[in-house]
N, C-alpha and C positions, 0 to 999 in steps of 0.2 A: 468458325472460330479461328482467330488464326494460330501461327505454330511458334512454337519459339521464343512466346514471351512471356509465362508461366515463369516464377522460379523452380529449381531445380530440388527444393531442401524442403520444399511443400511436403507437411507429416503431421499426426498427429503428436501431440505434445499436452502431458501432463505439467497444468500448472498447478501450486501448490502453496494454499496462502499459509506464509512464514507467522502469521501472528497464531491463528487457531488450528491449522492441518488440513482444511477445504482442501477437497481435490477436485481441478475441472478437466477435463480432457476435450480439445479447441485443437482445430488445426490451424495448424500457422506454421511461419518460415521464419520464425526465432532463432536466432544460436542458443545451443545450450552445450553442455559441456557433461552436465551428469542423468542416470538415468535413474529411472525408479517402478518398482511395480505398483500399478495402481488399484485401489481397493475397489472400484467399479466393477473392473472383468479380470484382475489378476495379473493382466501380459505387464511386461517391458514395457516402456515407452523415454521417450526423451523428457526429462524433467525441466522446467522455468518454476524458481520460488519467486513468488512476489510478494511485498510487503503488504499489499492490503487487497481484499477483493468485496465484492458484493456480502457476501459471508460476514464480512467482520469491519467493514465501514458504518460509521454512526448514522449515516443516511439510510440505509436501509435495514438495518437491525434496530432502530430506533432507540437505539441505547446511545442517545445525544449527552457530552461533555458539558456541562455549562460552566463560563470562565466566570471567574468570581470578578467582574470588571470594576464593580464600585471598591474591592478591596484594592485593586489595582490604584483604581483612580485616587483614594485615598492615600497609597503610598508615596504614589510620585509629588501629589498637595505636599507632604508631608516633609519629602525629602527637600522640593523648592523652598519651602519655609524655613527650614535648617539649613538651607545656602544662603538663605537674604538675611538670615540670623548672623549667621558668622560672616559674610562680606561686610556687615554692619558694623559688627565689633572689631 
Protein backbone atom coordinates (compact mmCIF):
# COMPACT_ATOMS: atom_id res chain seq x y z
CA UNK A 1 0.00 0.00 0.00
CA UNK A 2 1.55 2.88 -0.60
CA UNK A 3 2.41 5.82 2.11
CA UNK A 4 1.24 9.28 2.07
CA UNK A 5 -2.08 9.27 0.59
CA UNK A 6 -4.45 8.39 3.21
CA UNK A 7 -6.10 11.66 4.81
CA UNK A 8 -4.80 12.65 7.83
CA UNK A 9 -8.41 13.42 9.84
CA UNK A 10 -9.45 9.76 9.15
CA UNK A 11 -11.73 9.04 12.62
CA UNK A 12 -14.56 7.71 13.72
CA UNK A 13 -17.53 10.22 13.78
CA UNK A 14 -20.79 9.96 15.26
CA UNK A 15 -23.42 11.07 12.74
CA UNK A 16 -26.80 11.99 14.21
CA UNK A 17 -30.07 12.14 12.14
CA UNK A 18 -31.53 15.79 13.04
CA UNK A 19 -35.18 14.62 12.34
CA UNK A 20 -35.58 11.44 14.85
CA UNK A 21 -31.90 11.14 17.15
CA UNK A 22 -30.49 7.83 15.02
CA UNK A 23 -27.09 7.57 15.94
CA UNK A 24 -24.56 6.00 13.37
CA UNK A 25 -20.99 5.83 14.15
CA UNK A 26 -19.04 5.70 10.37
CA UNK A 27 -15.66 6.55 9.89
CA UNK A 28 -14.98 9.24 7.70
CA UNK A 29 -12.86 12.44 7.15
CA UNK A 30 -15.80 14.87 7.56
CA UNK A 31 -15.08 18.35 9.32
CA UNK A 32 -17.12 18.67 12.16
CA UNK A 33 -16.91 21.14 14.71
CA UNK A 34 -18.86 19.54 17.75
CA UNK A 35 -18.66 16.48 19.79
CA UNK A 36 -20.99 14.28 21.45
CA UNK A 37 -21.25 11.06 23.56
CA UNK A 38 -22.64 8.33 21.82
CA UNK A 39 -25.37 5.98 23.12
CA UNK A 40 -23.67 2.79 21.56
CA UNK A 41 -20.44 2.61 23.80
CA UNK A 42 -20.63 5.85 25.80
CA UNK A 43 -17.08 7.59 24.58
CA UNK A 44 -16.68 11.12 22.97
CA UNK A 45 -16.57 11.08 19.54
CA UNK A 46 -16.70 13.96 16.71
CA UNK A 47 -20.38 14.64 15.85
CA UNK A 48 -22.01 15.23 11.96
CA UNK A 49 -25.93 16.07 12.22
CA UNK A 50 -27.54 15.29 9.13
CA UNK A 51 -30.96 15.95 8.03
CA UNK A 52 -32.10 12.69 6.94
CA UNK A 53 -30.69 8.99 7.14
CA UNK A 54 -31.83 5.63 6.46
CA UNK A 55 -33.83 5.86 9.98
CA UNK A 56 -36.16 8.29 8.85
CA UNK A 57 -36.38 8.55 4.87
CA UNK A 58 -39.77 7.51 3.46
CA UNK A 59 -37.85 4.79 1.32
CA UNK A 60 -37.07 2.90 3.76
CA UNK A 61 -39.36 3.27 6.71
CA UNK A 62 -42.08 2.94 4.36
CA UNK A 63 -43.99 5.70 5.80
CA UNK A 64 -44.34 7.20 2.09
CA UNK A 65 -45.90 10.91 1.71
CA UNK A 66 -48.55 10.99 -1.00
CA UNK A 67 -48.93 14.36 -2.71
CA UNK A 68 -52.45 15.24 -3.22
CA UNK A 69 -51.58 15.92 -7.21
CA UNK A 70 -55.15 15.79 -8.67
CA UNK A 71 -55.98 18.57 -5.76
CA UNK A 72 -52.87 20.31 -7.21
CA UNK A 73 -53.95 19.72 -10.61
CA UNK A 74 -57.32 21.15 -9.83
CA UNK A 75 -55.97 24.39 -8.43
CA UNK A 76 -53.87 25.49 -11.09
CA UNK A 77 -57.22 24.50 -13.82
CA UNK A 78 -58.78 26.63 -11.58
CA UNK A 79 -56.50 29.42 -11.15
CA UNK A 80 -55.97 29.63 -15.51
CA UNK A 81 -59.65 29.85 -15.59
CA UNK A 82 -59.94 32.95 -13.33
CA UNK A 83 -57.00 34.58 -15.53
CA UNK A 84 -58.85 33.86 -19.00
CA UNK A 85 -61.95 35.12 -17.01
CA UNK A 86 -60.74 38.39 -16.01
CA UNK A 87 -58.23 38.93 -19.30
CA UNK A 88 -61.70 38.58 -20.86
CA UNK A 89 -63.51 41.15 -18.97
Amino acid sequence: MKKDIHPENYRKVLFVDNSNGEEFLISSCVATKETAKAKIDGKEYPMFGVEISSSSHPFYTGNEKSLDTAGRAEKFRARVAKAKATKKA
